[in-house]
N, C-alpha and C positions, 0 to 999 in steps of 0.2 A: 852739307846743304846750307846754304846762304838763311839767317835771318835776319828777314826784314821789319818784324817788328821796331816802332821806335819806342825809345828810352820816355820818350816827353810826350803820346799820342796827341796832346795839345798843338803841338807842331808840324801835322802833318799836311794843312791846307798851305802853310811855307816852306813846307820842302817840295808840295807840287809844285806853284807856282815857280822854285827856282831850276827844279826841273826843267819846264818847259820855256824857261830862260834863257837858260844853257844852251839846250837842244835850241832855240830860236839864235843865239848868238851862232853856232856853232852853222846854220845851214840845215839844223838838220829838225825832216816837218816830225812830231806826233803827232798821233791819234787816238781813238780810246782803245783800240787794239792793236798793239807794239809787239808783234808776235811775230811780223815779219823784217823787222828792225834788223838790220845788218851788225853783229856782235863787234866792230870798230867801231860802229857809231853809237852804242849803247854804254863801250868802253869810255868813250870818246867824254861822252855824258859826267859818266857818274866819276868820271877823274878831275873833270873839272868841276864838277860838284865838290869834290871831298877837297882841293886846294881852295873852292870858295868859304867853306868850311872852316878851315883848319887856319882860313885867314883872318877870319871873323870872330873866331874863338884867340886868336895870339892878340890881335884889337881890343880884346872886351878885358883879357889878363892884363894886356899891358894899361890898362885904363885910357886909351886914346878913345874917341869920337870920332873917327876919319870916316870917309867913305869907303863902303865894305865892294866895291867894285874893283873890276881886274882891268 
């Protein structure tokens, strides 16, 4: 079973917001119930989530300032 707790609960109003980022980049609508959410587009979601992530975290090691967009 998946947890979803985060590490930094302080961060959880900016990982909504990149959420429904994502999902708005991608075409794809939420709502406050995603229960009927097609599991490609939830896939969809949180993979691009985890390489804007993983981009922003190599950014902040390497000591650059760039823009953390894709």
């Amino acid at each position: 079973m998946a947890n979803n707790t985060l590490a930094v609960p302080q961060a959880k109003a900016a990982m909504d917001q990149l959420k429904y980022e994502v999902a708005q980049e991608l075409g794809i609508q939420l709502q406050a119930y995603n229960g009927n959410l097609a599991t490609r587009d939830a896939g969809s979601i949180g993979g691009n989530i985890t390489k804007r992530l993983v981009q922003i975290a190599e950014q902040q090691l390497s000591g650059s300032t760039g823009n953390f967009r894709y």
